[in-house]
Structures are given as C-alpha cells and as structure tokens.
N, CA, C and O atoms as CSV, one atom per row, in Angstrom:
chain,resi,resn,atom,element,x,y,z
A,1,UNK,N,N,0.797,-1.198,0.000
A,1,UNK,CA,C,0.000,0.000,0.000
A,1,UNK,C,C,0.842,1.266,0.000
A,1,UNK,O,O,0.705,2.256,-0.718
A,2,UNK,N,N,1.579,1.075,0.780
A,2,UNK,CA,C,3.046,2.371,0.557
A,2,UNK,C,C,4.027,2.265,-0.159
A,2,UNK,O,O,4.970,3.048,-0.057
A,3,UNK,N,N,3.999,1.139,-1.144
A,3,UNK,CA,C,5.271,1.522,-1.891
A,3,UNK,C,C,5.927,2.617,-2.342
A,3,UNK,O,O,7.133,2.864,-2.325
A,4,UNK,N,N,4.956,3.287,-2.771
A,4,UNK,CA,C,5.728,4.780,-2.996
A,4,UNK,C,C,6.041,5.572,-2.637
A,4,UNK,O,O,6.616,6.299,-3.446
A,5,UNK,N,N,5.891,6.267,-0.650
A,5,UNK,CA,C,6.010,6.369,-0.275
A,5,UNK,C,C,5.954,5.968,1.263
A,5,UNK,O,O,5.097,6.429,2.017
A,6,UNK,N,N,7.039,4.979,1.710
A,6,UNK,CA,C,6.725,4.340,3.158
A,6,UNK,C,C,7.207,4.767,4.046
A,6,UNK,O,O,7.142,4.040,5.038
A,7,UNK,N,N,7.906,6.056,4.216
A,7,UNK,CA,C,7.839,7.143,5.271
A,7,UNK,C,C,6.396,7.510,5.615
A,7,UNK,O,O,6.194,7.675,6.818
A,8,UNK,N,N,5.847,7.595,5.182
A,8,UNK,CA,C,4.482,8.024,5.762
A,8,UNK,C,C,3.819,7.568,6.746
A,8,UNK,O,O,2.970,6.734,6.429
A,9,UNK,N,N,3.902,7.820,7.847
A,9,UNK,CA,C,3.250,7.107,9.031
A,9,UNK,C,C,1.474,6.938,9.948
A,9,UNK,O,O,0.997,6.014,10.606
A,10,UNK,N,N,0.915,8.348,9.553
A,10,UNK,CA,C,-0.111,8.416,9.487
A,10,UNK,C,C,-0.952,9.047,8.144
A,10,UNK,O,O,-0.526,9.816,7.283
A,11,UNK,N,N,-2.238,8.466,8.278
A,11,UNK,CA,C,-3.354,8.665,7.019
A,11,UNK,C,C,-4.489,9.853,8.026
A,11,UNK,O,O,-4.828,9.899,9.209
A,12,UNK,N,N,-4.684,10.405,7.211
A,12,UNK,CA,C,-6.178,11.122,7.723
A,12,UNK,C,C,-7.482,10.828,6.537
A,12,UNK,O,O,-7.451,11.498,5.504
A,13,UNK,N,N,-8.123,10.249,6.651
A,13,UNK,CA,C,-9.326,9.684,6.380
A,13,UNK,C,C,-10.443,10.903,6.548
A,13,UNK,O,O,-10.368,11.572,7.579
A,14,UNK,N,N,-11.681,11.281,5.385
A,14,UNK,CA,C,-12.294,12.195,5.219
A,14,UNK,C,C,-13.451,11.810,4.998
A,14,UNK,O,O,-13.440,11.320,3.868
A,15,UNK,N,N,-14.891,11.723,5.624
A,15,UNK,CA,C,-15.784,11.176,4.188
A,15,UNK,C,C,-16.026,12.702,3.949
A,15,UNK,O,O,-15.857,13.736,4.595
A,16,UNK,N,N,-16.743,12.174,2.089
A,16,UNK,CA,C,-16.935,13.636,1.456
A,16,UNK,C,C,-18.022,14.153,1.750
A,16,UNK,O,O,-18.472,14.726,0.758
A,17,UNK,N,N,-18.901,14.271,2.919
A,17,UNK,CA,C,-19.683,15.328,3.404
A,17,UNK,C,C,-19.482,15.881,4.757
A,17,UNK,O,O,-20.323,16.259,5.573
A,18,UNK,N,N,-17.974,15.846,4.840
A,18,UNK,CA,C,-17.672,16.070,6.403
A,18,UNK,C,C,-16.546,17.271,5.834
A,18,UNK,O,O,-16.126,17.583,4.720
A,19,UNK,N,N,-16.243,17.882,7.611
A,19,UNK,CA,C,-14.649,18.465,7.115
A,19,UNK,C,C,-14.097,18.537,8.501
A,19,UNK,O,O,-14.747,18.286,9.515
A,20,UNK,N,N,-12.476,19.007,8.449
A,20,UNK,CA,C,-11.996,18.751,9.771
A,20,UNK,C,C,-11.646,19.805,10.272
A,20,UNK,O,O,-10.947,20.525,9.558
A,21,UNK,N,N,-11.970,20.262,11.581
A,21,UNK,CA,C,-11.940,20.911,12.152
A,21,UNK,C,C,-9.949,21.614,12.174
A,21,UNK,O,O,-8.961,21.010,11.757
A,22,UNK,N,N,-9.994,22.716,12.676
A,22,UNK,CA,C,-8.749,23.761,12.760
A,22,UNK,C,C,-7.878,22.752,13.720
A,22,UNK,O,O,-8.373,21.853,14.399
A,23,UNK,N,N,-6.824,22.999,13.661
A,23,UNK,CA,C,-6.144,21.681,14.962
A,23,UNK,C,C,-6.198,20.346,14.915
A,23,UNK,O,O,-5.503,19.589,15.592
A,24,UNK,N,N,-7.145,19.991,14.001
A,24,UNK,CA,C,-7.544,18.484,14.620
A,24,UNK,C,C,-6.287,17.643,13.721
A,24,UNK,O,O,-6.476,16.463,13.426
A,25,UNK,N,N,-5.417,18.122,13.447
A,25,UNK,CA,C,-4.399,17.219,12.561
A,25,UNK,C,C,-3.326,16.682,13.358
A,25,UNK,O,O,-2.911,15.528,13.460
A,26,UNK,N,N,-2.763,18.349,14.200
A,26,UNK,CA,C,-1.815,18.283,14.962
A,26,UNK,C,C,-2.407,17.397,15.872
A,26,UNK,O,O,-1.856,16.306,16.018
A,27,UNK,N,N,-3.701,17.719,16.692
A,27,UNK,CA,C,-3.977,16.607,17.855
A,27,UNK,C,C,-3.996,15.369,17.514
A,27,UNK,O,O,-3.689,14.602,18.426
A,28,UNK,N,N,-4.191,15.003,16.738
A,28,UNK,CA,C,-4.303,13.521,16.362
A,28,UNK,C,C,-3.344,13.049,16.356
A,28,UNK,O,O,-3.276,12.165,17.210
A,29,UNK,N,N,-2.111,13.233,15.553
A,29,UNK,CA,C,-0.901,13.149,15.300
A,29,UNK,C,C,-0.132,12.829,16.778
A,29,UNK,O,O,0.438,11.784,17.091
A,30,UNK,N,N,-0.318,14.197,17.677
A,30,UNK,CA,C,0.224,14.046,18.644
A,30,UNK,C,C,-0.657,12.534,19.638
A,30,UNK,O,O,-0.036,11.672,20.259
A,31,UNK,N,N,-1.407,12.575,19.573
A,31,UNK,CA,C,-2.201,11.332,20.610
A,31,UNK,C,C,-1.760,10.065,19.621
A,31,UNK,O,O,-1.857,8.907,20.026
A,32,UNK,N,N,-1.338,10.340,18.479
A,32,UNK,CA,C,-0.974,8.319,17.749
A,32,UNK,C,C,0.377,8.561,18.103
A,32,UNK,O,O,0.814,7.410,18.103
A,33,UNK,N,N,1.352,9.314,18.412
A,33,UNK,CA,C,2.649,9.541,18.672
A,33,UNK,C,C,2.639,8.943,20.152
A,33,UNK,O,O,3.377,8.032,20.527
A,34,UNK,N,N,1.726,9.572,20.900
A,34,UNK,CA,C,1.893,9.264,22.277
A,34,UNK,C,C,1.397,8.365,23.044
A,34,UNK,O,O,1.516,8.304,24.267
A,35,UNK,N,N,0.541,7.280,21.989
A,35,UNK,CA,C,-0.089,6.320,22.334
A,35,UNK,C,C,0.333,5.043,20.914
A,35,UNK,O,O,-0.467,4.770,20.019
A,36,UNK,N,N,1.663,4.467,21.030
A,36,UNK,CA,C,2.004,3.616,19.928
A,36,UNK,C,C,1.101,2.530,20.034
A,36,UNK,O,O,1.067,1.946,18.951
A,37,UNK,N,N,0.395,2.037,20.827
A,37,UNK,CA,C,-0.612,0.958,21.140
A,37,UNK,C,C,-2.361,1.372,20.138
A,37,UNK,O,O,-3.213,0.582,19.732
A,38,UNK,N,N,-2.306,2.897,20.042
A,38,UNK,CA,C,-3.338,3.186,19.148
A,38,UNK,C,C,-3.263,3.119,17.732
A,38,UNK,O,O,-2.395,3.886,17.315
A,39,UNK,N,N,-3.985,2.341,16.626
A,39,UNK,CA,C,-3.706,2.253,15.317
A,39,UNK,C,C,-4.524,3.128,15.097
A,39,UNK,O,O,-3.948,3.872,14.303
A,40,UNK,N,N,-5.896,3.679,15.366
A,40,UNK,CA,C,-6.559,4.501,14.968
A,40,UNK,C,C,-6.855,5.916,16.434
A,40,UNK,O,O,-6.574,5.802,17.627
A,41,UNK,N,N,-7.551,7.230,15.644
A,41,UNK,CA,C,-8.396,8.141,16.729
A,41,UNK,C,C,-8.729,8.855,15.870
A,41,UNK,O,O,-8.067,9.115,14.864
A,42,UNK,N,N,-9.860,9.293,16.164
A,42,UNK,CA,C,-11.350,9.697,15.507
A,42,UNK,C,C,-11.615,10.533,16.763
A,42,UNK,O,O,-11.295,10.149,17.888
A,43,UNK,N,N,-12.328,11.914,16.457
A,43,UNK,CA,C,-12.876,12.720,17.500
A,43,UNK,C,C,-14.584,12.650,17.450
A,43,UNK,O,O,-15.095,11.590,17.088
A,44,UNK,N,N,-15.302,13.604,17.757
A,44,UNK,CA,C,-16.345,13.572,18.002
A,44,UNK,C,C,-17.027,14.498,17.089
A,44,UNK,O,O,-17.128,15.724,17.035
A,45,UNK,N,N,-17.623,13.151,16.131
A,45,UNK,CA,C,-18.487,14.074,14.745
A,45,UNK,C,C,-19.798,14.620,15.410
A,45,UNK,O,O,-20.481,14.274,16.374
A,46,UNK,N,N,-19.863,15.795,14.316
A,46,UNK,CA,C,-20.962,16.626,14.934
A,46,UNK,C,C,-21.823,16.724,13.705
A,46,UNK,O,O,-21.257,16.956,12.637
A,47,UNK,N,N,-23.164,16.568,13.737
A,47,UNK,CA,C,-23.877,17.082,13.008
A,47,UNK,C,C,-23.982,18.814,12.889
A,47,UNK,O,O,-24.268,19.568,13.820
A,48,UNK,N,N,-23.652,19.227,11.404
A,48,UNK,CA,C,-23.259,21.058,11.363
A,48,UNK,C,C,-25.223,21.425,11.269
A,48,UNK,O,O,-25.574,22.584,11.491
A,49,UNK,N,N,-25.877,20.776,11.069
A,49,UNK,CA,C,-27.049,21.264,11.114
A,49,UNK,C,C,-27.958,20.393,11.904
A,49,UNK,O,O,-28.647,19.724,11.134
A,50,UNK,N,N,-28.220,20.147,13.177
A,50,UNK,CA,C,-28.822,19.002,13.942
A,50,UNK,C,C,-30.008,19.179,13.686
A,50,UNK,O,O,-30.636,18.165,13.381
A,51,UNK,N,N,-30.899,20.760,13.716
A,51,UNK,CA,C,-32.136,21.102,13.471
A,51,UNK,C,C,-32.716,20.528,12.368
A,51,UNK,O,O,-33.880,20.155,12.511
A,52,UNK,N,N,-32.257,20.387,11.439
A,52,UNK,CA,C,-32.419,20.567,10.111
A,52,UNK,C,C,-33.627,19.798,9.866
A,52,UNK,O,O,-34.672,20.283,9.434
A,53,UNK,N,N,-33.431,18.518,10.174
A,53,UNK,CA,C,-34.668,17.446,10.083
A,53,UNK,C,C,-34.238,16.372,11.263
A,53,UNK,O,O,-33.117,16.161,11.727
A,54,UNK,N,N,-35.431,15.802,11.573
A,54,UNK,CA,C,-35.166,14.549,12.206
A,54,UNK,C,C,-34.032,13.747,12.105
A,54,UNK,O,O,-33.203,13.478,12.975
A,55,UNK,N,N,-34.104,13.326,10.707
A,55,UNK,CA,C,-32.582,12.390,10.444
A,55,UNK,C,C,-30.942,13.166,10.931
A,55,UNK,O,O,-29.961,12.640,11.457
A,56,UNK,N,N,-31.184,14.611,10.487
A,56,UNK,CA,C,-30.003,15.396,11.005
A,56,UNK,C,C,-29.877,14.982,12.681
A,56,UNK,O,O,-28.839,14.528,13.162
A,57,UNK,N,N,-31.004,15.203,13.387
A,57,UNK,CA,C,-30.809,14.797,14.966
A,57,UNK,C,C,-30.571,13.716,15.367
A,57,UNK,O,O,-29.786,13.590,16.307
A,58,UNK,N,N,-31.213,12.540,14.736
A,58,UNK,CA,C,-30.711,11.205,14.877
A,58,UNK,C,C,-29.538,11.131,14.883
A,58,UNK,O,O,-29.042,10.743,15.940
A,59,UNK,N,N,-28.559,11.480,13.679
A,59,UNK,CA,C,-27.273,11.247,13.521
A,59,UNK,C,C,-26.454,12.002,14.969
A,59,UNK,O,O,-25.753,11.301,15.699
A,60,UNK,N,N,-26.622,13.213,15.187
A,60,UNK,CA,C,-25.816,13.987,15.854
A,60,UNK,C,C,-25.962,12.720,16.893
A,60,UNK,O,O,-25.158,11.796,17.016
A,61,UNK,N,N,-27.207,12.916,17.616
A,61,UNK,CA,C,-27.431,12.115,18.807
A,61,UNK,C,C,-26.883,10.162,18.391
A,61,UNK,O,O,-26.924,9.462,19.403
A,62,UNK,N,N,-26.665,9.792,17.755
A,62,UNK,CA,C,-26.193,8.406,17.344
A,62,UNK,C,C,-25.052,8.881,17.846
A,62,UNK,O,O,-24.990,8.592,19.041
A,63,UNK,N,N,-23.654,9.778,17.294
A,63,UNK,CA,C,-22.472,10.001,17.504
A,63,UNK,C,C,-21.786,10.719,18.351
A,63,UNK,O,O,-20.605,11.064,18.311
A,64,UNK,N,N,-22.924,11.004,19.424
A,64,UNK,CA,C,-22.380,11.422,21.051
A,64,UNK,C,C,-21.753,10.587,21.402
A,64,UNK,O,O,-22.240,10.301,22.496
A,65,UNK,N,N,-20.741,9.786,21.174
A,65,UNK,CA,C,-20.214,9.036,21.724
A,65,UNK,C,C,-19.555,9.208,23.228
A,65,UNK,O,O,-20.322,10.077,23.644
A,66,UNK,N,N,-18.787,8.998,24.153
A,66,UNK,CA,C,-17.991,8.826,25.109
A,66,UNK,C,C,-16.377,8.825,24.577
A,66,UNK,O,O,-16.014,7.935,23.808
A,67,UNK,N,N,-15.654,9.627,24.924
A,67,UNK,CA,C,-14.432,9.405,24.658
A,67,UNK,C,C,-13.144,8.353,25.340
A,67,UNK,O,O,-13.605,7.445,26.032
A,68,UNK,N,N,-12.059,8.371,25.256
A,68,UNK,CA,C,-11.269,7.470,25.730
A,68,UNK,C,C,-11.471,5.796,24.417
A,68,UNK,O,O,-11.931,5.818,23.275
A,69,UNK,N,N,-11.027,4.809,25.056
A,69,UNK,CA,C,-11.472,3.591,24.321
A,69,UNK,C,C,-12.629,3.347,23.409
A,69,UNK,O,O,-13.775,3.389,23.856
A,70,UNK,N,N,-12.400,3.111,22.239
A,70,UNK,CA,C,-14.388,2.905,21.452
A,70,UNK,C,C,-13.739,1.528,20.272
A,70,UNK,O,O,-12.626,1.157,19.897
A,71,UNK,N,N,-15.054,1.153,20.041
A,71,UNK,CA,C,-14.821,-0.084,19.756
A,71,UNK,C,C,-14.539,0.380,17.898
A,71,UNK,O,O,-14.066,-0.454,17.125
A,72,UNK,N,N,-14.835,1.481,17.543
A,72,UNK,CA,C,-14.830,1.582,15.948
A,72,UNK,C,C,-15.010,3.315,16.019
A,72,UNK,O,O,-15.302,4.085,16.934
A,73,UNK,N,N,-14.681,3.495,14.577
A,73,UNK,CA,C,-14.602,5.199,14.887
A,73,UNK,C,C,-15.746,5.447,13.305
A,73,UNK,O,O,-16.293,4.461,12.811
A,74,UNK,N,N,-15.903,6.574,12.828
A,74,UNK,CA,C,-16.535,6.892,11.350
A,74,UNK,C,C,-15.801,6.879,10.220
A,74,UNK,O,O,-14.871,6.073,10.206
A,75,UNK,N,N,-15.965,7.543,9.286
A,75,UNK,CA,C,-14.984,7.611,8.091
A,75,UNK,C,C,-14.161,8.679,8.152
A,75,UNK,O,O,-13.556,9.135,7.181
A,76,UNK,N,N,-14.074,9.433,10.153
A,76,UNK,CA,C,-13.409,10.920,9.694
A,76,UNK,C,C,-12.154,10.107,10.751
A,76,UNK,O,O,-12.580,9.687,11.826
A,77,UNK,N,N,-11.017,9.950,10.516
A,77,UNK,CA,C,-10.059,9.321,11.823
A,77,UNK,C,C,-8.844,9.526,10.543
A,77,UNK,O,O,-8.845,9.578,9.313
A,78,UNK,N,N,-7.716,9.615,11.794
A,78,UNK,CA,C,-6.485,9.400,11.554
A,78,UNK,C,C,-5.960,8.008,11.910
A,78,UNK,O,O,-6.043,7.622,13.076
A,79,UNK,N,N,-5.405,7.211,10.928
A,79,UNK,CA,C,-5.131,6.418,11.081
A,79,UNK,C,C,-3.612,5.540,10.972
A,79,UNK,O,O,-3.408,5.169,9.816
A,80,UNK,N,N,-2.736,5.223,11.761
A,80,UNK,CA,C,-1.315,4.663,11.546
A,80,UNK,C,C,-1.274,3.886,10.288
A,80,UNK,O,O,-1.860,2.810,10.170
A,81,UNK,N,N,-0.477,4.518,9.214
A,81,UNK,CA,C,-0.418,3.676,8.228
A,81,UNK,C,C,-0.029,1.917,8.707
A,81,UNK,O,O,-0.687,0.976,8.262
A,82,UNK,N,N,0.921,1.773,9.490
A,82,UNK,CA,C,1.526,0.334,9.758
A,82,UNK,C,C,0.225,-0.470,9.894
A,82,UNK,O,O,0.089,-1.548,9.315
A,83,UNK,N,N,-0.969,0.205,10.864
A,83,UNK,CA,C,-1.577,-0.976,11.152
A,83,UNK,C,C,-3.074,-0.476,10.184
A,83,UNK,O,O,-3.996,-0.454,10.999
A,84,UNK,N,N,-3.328,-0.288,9.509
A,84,UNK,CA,C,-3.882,0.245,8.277
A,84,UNK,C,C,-3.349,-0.749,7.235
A,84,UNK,O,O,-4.120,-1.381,6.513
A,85,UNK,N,N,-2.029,-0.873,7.174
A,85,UNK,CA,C,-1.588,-1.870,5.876
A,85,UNK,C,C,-1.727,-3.084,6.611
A,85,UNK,O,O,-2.078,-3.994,5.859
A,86,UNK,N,N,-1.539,-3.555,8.178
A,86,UNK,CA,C,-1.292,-4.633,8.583
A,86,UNK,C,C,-2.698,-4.998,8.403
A,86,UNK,O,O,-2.776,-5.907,7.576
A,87,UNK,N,N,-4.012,-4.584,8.930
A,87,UNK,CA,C,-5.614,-4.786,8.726
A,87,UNK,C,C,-6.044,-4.998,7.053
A,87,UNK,O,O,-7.091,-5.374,6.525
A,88,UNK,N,N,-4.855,-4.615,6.556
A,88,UNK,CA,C,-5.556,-4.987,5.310
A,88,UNK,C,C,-6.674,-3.478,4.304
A,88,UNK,O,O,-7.285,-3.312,3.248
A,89,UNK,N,N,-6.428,-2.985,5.159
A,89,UNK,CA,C,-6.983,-1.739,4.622
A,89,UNK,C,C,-9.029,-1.906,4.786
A,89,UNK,O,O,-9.611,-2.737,5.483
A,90,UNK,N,N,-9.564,-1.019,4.056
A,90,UNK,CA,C,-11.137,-1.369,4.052
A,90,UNK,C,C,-10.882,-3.030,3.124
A,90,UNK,O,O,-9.957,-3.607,2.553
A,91,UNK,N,N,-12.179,-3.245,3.399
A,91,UNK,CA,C,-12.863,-4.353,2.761
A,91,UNK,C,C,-13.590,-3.500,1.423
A,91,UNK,O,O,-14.447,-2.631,1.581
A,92,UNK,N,N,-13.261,-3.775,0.595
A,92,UNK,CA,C,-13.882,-3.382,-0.758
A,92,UNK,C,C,-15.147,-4.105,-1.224
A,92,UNK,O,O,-15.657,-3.881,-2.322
A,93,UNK,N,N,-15.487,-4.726,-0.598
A,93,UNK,CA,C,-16.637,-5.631,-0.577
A,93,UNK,C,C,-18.270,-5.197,0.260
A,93,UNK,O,O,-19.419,-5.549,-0.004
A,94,UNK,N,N,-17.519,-3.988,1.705
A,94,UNK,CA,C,-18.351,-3.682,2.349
A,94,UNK,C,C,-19.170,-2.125,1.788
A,94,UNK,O,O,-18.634,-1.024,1.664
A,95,UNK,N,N,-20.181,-2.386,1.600
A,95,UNK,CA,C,-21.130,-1.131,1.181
A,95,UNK,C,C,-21.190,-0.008,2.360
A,95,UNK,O,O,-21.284,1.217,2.288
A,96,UNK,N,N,-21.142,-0.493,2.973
A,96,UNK,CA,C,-21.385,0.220,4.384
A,96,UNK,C,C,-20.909,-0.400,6.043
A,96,UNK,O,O,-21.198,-1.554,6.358
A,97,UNK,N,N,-20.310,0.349,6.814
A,97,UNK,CA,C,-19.970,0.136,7.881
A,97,UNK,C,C,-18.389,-0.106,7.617
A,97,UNK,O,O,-17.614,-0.597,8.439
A,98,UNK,N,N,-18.138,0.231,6.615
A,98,UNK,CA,C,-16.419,-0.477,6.494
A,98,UNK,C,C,-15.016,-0.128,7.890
A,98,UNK,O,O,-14.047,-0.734,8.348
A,99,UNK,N,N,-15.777,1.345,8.123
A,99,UNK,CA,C,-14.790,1.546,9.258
A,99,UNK,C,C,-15.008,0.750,10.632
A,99,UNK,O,O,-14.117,0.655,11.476
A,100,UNK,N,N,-15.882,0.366,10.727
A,100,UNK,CA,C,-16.030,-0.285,11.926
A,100,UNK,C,C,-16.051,-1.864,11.596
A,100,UNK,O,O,-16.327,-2.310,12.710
A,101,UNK,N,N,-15.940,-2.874,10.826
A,101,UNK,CA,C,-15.164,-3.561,10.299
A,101,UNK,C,C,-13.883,-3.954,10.443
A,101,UNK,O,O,-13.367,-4.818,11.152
A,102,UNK,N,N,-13.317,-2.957,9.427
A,102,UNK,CA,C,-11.790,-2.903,9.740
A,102,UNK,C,C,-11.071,-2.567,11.184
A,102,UNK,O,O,-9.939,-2.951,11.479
A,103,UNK,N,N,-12.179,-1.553,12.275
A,103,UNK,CA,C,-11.748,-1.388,13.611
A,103,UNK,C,C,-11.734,-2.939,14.393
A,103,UNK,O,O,-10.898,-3.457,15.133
A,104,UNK,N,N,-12.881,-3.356,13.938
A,104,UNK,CA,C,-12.783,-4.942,14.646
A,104,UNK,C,C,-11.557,-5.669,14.268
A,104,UNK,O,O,-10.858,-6.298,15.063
A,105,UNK,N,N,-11.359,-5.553,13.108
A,105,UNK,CA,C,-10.089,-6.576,12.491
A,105,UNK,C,C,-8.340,-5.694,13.585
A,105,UNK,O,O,-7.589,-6.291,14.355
A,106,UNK,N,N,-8.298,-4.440,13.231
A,106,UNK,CA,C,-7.398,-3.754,14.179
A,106,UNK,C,C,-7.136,-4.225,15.462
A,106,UNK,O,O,-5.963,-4.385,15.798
A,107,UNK,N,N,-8.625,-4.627,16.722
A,107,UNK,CA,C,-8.588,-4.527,17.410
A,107,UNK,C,C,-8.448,-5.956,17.919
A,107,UNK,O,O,-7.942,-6.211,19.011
A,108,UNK,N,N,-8.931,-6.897,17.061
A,108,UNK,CA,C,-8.579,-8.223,17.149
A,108,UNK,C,C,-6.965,-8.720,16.940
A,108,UNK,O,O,-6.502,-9.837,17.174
A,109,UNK,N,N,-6.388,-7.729,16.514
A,109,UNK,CA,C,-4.842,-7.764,16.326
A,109,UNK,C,C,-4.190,-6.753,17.422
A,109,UNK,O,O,-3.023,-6.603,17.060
A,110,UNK,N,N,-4.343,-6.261,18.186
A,110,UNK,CA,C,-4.244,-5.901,19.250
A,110,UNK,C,C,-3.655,-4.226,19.030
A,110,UNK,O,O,-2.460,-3.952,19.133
A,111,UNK,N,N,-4.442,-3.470,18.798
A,111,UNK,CA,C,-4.271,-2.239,18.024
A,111,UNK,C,C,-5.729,-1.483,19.046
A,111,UNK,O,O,-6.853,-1.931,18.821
A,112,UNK,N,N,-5.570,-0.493,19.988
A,112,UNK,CA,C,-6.823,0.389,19.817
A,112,UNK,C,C,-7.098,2.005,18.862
A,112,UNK,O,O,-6.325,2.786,18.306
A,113,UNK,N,N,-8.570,1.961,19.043
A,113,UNK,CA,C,-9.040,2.744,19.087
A,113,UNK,C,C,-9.290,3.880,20.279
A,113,UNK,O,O,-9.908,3.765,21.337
A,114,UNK,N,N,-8.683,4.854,19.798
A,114,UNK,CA,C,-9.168,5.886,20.426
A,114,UNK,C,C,-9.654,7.152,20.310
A,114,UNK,O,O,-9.076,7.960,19.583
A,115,UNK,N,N,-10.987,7.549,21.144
A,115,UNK,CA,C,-11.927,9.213,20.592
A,115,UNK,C,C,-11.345,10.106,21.701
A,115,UNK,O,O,-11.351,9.976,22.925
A,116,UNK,N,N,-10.863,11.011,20.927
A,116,UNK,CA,C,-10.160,12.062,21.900
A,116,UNK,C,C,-11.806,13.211,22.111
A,116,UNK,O,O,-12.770,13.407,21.372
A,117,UNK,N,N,-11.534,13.581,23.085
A,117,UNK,CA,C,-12.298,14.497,23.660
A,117,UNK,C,C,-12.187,16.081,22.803
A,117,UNK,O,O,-11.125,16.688,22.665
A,118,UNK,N,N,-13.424,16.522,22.328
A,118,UNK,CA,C,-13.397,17.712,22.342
A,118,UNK,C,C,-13.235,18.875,23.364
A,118,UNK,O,O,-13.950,18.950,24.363
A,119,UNK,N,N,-12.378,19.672,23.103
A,119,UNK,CA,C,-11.480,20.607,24.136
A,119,UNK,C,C,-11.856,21.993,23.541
A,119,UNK,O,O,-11.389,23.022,24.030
C-alpha cells in the first residue's frame, strides 16, 4: 500500500460530506505519537445542522459518543499507516460500515481505538 512512499506514518481519512476541524491534525498526530498501542483516533463528529430534520438529529445524537477507548470510529479518523496496511486496509466488498469492520479486524490484532475528547 506504501510503496511509494513508506515514510508516511499516518493517514487522515475524510468522508466527502464532512470536514476537519482547525487543529484536529496536529492533535491527532500528537495522541498516535503518544499512544504507539493506538492504530486509529477519531474525535467527536458533529452534526453542522442538527435542526435541520429529524434524520439530522438522529445522527448527531447516534455520535455522542464517550471518549477514551471505542470499539470503531466513522470515516473521519487518523489512522497509523503500519496498522492500516497490517488490517488490510477497508474491505472493498463492504457497502457500508467499512470503518467499523476494519476497527474490529485492528482490534482483534491488538491495536486500539481511540476518541479524543473535544477541548
């Protein structure tokens, strides 16, 4: 997956109706630096319009998560390339849920997840 470049140590992962917040590169960076036991961390997605409709509130309220340890993160996380190539990357097969998938496969190889707290 890195052949072409395998200096690269972390990935930041985007889905395309999201965006990332000011800072959130450096923090991430710094918490997979300071936690080599973490292959992934994902913060706390927010719905930008919760009002909007029902489904907008559902979601927000689905992704209140709790921070510290989580069993799978969304499609917005930084992720250690090493254990990213070691998991095998997504499943190209999965329509949906792929990140939390591949978090199981991570975590079954002894890799966590972690949601840093909004500050």
């Amino acid at each position: 997956m890195r052949q072409d470049q395998p200096e690269i140590e972390f990935v930041q992962f985007v889905d395309g109706d999201c965006e990332v917040l000011p800072g959130w590169m450096e923090r991430a960076r710094e918490c997979l630096v300071a936690h080599p036991e973490a292959g992934v961390v994902c913060g706390r997605r927010r719905e930008r319009y919760p009002d909007a409709s029902i489904y907008n509130r559902l979601c927000d309220m689905e992704w209140n998560q709790p921070s510290g340890e989580v069993k799978a993160c969304g499609g917005d996380a930084m992720i250690r390339a090493a254990a990213f190539e070691a998991a095998g990357g997504y499943d190209e097969r999965m329509i949906a849920g792929e990140e939390a998938e591949m978090c199981l496969r991570l975590r079954a190889s002894g890799w966590k997840v972690l949601r840093l707290r909004r500050t």
